[in-house]
N, C-alpha and C positions, 0 to 999 in steps of 0.2 A: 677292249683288248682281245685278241686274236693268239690262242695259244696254238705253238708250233713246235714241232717236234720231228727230231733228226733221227736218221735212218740207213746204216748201212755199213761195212764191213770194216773190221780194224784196220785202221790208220788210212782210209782213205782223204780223209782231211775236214770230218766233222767239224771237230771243235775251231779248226783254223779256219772255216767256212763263217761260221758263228761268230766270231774274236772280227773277222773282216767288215761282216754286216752288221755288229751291234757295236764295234769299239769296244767288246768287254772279253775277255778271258773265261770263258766255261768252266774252265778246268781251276775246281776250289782247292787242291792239295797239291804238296810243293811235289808228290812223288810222280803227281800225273802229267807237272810241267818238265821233270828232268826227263822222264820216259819217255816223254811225249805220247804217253796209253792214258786214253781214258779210262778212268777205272767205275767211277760213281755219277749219280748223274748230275749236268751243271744245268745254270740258269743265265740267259742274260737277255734283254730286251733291245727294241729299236723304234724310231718311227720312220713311217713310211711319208713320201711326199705327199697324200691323198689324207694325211693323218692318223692314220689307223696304226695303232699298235701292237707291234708283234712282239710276244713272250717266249722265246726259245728255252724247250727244254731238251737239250743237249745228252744225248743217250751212249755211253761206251759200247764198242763194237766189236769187242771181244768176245770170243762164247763164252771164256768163264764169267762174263760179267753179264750172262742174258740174262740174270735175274733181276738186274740193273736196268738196264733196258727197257726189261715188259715192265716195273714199278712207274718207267717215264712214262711209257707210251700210255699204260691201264689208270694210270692216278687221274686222270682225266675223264672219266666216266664212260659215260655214253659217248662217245669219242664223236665228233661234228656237230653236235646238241649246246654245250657252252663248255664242254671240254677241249680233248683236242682237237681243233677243228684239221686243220692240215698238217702236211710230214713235207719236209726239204728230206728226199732221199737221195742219198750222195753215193757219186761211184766214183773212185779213180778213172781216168783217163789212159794214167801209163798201165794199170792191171789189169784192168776192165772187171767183169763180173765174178765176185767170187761165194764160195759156202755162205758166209754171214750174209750175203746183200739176196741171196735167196730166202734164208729163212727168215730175216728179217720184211722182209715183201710178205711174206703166208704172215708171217705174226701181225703186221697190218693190214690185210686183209682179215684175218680173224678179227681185230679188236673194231673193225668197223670201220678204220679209216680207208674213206677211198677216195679221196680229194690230196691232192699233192703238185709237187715240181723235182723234177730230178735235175740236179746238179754234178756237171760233168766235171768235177774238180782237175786240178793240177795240169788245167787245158796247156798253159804255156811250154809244156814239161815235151811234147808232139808235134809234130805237124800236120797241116790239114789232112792227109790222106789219110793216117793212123785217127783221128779224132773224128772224121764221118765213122770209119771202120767200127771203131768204141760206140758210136753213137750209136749207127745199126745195132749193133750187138745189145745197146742197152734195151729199142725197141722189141728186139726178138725176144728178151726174157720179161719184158712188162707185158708181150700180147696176152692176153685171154684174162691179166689179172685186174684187180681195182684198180691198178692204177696205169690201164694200158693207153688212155688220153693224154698222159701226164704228159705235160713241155720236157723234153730235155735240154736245158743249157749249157752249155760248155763256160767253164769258170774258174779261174785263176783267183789263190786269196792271195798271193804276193805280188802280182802285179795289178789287181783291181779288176782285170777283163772280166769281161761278163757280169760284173755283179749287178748293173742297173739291168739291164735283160732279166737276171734271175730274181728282183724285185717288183716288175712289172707282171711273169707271170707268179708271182705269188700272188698279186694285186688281182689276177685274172680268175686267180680259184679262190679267192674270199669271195670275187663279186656273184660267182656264181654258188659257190653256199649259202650268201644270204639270202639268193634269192626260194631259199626250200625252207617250209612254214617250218615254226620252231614248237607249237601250241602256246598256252595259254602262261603266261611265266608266274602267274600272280597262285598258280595252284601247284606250283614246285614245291619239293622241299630241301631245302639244303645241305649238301653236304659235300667232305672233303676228306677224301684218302691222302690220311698224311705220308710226306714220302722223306721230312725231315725232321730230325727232333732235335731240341738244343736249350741249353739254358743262355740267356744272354746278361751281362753283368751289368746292375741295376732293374733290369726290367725281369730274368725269373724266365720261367718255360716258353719258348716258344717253336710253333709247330706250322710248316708250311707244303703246300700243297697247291692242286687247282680244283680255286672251287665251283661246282656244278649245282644246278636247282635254283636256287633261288638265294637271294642277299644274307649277309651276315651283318652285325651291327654292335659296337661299343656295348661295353655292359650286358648283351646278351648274355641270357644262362643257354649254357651247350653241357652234349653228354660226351662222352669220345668211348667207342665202342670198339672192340669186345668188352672191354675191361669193365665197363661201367660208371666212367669216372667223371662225376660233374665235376664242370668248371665255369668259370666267366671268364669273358673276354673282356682283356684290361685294356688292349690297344689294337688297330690295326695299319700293315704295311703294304703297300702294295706300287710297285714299279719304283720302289725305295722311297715312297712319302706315307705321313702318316692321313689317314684318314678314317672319320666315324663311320659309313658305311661302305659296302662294297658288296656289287653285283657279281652276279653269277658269268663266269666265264673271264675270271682274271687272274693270273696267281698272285696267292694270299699268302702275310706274314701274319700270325694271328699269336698274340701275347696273351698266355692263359695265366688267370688265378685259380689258384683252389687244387691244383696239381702237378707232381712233381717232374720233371721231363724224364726223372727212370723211372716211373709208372706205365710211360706209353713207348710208342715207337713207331717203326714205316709199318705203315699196314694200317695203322690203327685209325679209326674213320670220324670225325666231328662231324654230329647230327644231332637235331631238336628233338629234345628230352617230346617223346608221346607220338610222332610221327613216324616211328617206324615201330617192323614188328621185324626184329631179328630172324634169322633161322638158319641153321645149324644142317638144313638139307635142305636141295634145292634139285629139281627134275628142270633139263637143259635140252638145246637140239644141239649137236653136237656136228661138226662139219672136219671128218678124218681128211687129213694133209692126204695126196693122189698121190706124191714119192714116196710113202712110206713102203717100204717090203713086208711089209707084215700087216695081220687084223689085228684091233685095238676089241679087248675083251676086258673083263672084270680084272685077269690078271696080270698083276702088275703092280709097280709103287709109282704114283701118280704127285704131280706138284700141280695145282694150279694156281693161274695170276687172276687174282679180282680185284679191282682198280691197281693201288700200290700193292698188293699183299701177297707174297704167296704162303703158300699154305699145303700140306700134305691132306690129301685126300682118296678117300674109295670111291672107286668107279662102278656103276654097275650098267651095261648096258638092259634096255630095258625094248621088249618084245621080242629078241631076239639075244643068239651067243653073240654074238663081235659084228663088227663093223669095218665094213673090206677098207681098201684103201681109197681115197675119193670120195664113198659115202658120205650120207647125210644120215644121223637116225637120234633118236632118242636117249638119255641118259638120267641115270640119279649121282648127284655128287653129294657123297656124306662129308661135312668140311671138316668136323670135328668142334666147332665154335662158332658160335651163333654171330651172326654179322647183317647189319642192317645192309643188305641187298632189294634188288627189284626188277619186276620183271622187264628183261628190256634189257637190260646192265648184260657186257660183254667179256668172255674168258678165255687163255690160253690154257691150254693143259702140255704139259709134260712128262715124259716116262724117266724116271731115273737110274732107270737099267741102264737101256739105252743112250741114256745122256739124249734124248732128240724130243722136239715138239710135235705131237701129234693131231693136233687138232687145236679147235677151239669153238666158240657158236656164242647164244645166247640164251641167258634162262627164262623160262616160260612160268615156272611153277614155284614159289616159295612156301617150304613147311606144307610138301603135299602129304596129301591124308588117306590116298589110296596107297596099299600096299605094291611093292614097284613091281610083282606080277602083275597085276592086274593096271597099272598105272601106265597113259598111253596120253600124254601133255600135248598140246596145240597153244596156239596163240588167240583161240578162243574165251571170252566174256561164258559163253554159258559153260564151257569144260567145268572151269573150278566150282561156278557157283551149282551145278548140279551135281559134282561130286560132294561137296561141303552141306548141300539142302538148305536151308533158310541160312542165309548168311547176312546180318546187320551191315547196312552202306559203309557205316564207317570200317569198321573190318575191314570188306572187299576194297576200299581205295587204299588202306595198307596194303595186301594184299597185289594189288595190280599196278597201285599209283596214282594220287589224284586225280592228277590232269587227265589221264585215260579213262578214269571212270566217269570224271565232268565231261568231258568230249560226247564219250558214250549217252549220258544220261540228256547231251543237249542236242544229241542227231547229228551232231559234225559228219559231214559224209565222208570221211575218212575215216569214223573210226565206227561209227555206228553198223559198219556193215561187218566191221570186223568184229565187235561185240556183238553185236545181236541181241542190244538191248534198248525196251521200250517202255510206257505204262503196259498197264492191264488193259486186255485190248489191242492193243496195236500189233499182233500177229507176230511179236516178238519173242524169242527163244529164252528170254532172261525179261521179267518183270519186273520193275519196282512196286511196291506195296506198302508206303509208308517207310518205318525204317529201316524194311526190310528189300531184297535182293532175293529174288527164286525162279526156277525153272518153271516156265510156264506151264507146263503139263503138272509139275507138281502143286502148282497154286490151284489149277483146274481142279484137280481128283481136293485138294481142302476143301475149295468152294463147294463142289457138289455134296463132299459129304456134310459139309455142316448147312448149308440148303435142307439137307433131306431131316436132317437131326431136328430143325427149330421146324419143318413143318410135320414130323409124326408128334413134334409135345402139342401139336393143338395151339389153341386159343391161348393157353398156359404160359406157351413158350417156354423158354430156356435159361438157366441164370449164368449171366458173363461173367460170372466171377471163378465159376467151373472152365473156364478155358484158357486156353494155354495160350500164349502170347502171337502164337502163329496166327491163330484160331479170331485170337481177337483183332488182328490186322485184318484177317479177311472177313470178320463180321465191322469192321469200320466201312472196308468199302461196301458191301452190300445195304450198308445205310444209307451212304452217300450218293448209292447209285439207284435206289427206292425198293432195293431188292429185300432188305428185311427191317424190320420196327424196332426202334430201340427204346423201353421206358422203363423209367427206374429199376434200371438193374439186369432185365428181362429181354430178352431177343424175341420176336415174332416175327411170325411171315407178314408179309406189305398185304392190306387189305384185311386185315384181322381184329377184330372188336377187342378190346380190354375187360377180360372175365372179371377182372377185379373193383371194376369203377363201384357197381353195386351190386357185388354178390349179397347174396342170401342173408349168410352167415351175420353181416355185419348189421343188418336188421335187428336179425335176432337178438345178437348180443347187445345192442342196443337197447332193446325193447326190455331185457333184464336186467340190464343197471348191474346195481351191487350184489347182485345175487344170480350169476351167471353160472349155464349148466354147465357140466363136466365136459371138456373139450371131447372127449370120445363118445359124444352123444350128438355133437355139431356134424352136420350133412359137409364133411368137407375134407378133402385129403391133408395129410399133414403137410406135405410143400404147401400145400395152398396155405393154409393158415400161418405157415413161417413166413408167405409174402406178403400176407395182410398184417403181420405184426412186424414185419421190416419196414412198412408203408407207414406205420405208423397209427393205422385204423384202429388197430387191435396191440394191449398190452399186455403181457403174461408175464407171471408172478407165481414164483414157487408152483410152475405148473395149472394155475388159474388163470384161465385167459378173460378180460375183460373188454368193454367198449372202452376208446380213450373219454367217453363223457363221465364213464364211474367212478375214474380217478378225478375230474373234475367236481364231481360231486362230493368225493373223500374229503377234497380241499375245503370243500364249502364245510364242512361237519366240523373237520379242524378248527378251521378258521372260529368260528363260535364256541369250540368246546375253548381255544386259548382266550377268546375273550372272558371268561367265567373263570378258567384255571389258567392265569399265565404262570402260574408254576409248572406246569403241563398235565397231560393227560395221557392214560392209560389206555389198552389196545381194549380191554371193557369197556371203558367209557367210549370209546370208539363205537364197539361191538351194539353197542344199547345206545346211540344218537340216531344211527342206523337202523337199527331194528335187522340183523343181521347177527348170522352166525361165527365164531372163532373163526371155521373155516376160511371165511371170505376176511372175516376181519385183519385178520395176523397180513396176509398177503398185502391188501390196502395201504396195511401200515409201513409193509416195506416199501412199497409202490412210490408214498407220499417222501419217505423217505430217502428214494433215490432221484424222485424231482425236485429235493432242495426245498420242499413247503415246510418238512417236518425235519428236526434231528431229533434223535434218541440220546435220552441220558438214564443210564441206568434200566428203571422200568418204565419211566415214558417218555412222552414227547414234547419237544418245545417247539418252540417257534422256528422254522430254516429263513433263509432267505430268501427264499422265492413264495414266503407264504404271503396273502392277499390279505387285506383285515376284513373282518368281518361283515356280513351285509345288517347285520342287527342294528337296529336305531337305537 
């Protein structure tokens, strides 16, 4: 399906253009067929000889109804991506160009669309001379904009002229849209700015839209945003049948359970519950309309269109006071309510002072975290990630958007140069590092400091368990890369002997058994001895450090004292199998007791489960 969307001044013969090509009526309310004004926007669909299916969304062309208008044109997203892909912009013949067929042109050029056909209506109504003259006229005000390629047809809805002509070049700007990569469809996420709400009798809320990203599906669980409001999808409609799935790039009738249709409304946007990160301020490049008479500055009361929705909004230009007319620059829009947007997603803005559109562009930044002095947005991979500092992968693809960040992360030459993102290594502005995402200069100054960190500990090294998450990404790869040693626990530089294999210490206390000296008499720093009792060499007890062979030996003493007393035995009777003082003894006992050989009852010990029988014949 091929969504299309209409374009151009009241009552030049939109809807009657629409009603010609698709056999259907646009116009859903009985007041917009006595008036013959569009008021709201319609729907109706066609096929084309080649097969292809057009989905007209039919836009009143009223100014009081341009809220109406931009909800058709913006509901459709990224507008040529699986939203709306092209505009049938229509001009009367007998009026020729007028106010709305202007600002309607800048409103589609702002929302992206620049693929189209112009449609010369109420051709029969003239004669040739008058209908070149129109014609010229139409070219002189399309030169310089998106759509100054665009065919002009001359086209009659009541007597049928022209209309195979103005099917054919519609047929002509599909072919050359498809031929412009779309990416990767399977890393979309879906969603739908709703533009209708309605309860329907028997079936309960239902809410229609076009939708963009990627499929929807029966029984899906969906979120619908602002609001927050799960629902499941009990049914779906689309070009009036029912069907279990449906691709991106079709308009959608979507029957919700689990919420009430006066919960939601136009605006309100169906997305998978986890794949987006709302936000409530968004940093934009902003593209001021060249007719305006005046700079667009902070002040002012602003409306702007995101997909279906508009919405009142602060403006803040940013680097600068205002922005002449014509400009291009920078902006913060505070929306007031957080809404699953993305970077890429396209907007009008409005002053409603004025009553006039000022501009429009696309946003760069979502939920920026520089303060908007000092906040200066591009379409840059490494801007955010080095103003944000270690930013986890999954993050940054909320943030920028799957498919952009898959693209990036697989070198696609489209987009890799515009991210500037690589491994470690690869001379790239933006590194991956496991699950993380960092400026390379910032990963560099990690790496060297913690290089220098594991090689002033020596032989000792450094314990992982001391570093922070960052620290430990960048001591994975220096493993990986043979740059530093990793063994139980411990970081060391590459080429480095293990002080611990046979230290000293473990000799000693060896060679003392159950009667080991006072830990501050052992040749050994206290890290050290907390790594040999983490290793498991060395066991300490109430402060007595032992060999792990003394506690075996404890075992063995037990073990025969229970064969003599299985009623149990005492920390004396211990103390005197041993030949051994309290000191040592009490410790042992706990020792024996927390390897399950012994349990305590009272004042002795019985049998545990991990006790060995006796070697006594």
């Amino acid at each position: 399906m091929t969504v299309v969307a209409t374009a151009g001044h009241v009552d030049h013969g939109k809807s009657s253009l629409v009603r010609a090509l698709t056999g259907t009526d646009p116009d859903r309310f009985i007041e917009e067929r006595q008036r013959g004004l569009t008021i709201d926007l319609g729907f109706a669909h066609t096929v084309l000889d080649s097969g292809r299916v057009l989905s007209f969304i039919d836009v009143p062309g009223h100014v009081r109804f341009l809220r109406n208008m931009l909800a058709g044109v913006g509901s459709g997203g990224r507008s040529g991506a699986d939203g709306v892909a092209i505009c049938v912009f229509v001009v009367d013949a007998t009026e020729g160009w007028k106010p709305q067929s202007e600002e309607h042109l800048r409103i589609l050029e702002l929302m992206g669309i620049a693929n189209g056909v112009v449609a010369l209506t109420k051709a029969d109504l003239v004669d040739t001379e008058w209908l070149e003259m129109a014609t010229a006229e139409v070219h002189d005000h399309l030169a310089g904009s998106s759509l100054s390629d665009a065919a002009v047809v001359p086209v009659s809805s009541v007597t049928g002229a022209g209309l195979d002509a103005l099917r054919s070049e519609i047929e002509a700007a599909l072919e050359r849209l498809e031929s412009e990569p779309t990416g990767d469809v399977t890393l979309r996420r879906p969603r739908l700015w709703i533009d209708r709400v309605f309860s329907a009798r028997g079936a309960g809320t239902v809410v229609t839209g076009t939708l963009i990203g990627s499929g929807l599906a029966v029984d899906q669980h969906i979120v619908i945003e602002p609001v927050g409001a799960p629902a499941r999808i009990r049914g779906i409609q689309t070009l009036g049948r029912s069907v279990d799935r449906v691709d991106a790039g079709h308009r959608v009738a979507l029957n919700l359970a689990g919420v009430d249709h006066h919960e939601i409304g136009r605006g309100d946007v169906v997305v998978s519950a986890g794949q987006w990160a709302p936000s409530d301020t968004v940093d934009a490049e902003l593209n001021v309309l060249g007719g305006l008479d005046h700079a667009v500055s902070r002040r002012g009361a602003y409306l702007a269109y995101l997909g279906s929705r508009e919405i009142p909004v602060r403006l803040r230009v940013l680097g600068t006071e205002s922005l002449a007319p014509g400009a291009r620059g920078a902006v913060r829009l505070h929306l007031g309510v957080a809404l699953p947007v993305a970077v890429g997603d396209r907007f009008v803005v409005r002053e409603t002072g004025r009553d006039e559109t000022i501009g429009g562009g696309e946003i760069l930044d979502i939920s920026p975290v520089l303060a908007a002095a000092r906040a200066v947005p591009d379409r840059s991979l490494a801007r955010p990630v080095r103003e944000r500092g270690w930013v986890r992968r999954d993050d940054l693809a909320l943030l920028i958007g799957p498919e952009r960040l898959a693209a990036a992360l697989a070198g696609d030459a489209d987009m890799a140069g515009r991210y500037e993102i690589g491994p470690v290594g690869s001379g790239a502005e933006v590194v991956v590092i496991g699950d993380w995402v960092v400026a390379a200069e910032t990963y560099t100054a990690e790496c060297d400091a913690l290089v220098a960190e594991i090689a002033t500990a020596g032989d000792i090294g450094i314990d992982v368990a001391g570093l922070n998450e960052h620290r430990r990404a960048v001591l994975d790869h220096l493993v990986v890369t043979g740059a530093a040693l990793l063994d139980a626990g411990r970081a060391r530089s590459a080429g480095s002997a293990d002080p611990w294999a046979e230290h000293d210490v473990i000799e000693v206390l060896r060679t003392a058994g159950v009667t080991p000296p006072d830990p501050a008499d052992l040749d050994i720093e206290r890290a050290g001895l907390r790594e040999l009792i983490r290793r498991g060499e060395l066991v300490e007890v109430d402060r007595i450090v032992f060999h792990r062979s003394a506690i075996d030996t404890a075992a063995r003493a037990a073990a025969d004292l229970l064969a003599e007393h299985p009623e149990g035995f005492s920390v004396s009777q211990l103390r005197e199998a041993l030949s051994i003082t309290r000191k040592h003894a009490v410790p042992l006992a706990q020792a024996l007791d927390a390897a399950a050989v012994t349990r305590r009852r009272g004042d002795v010990r019985i049998a545990g489960p991990a006790l060995k029988p006796s070697g006594r014949g």
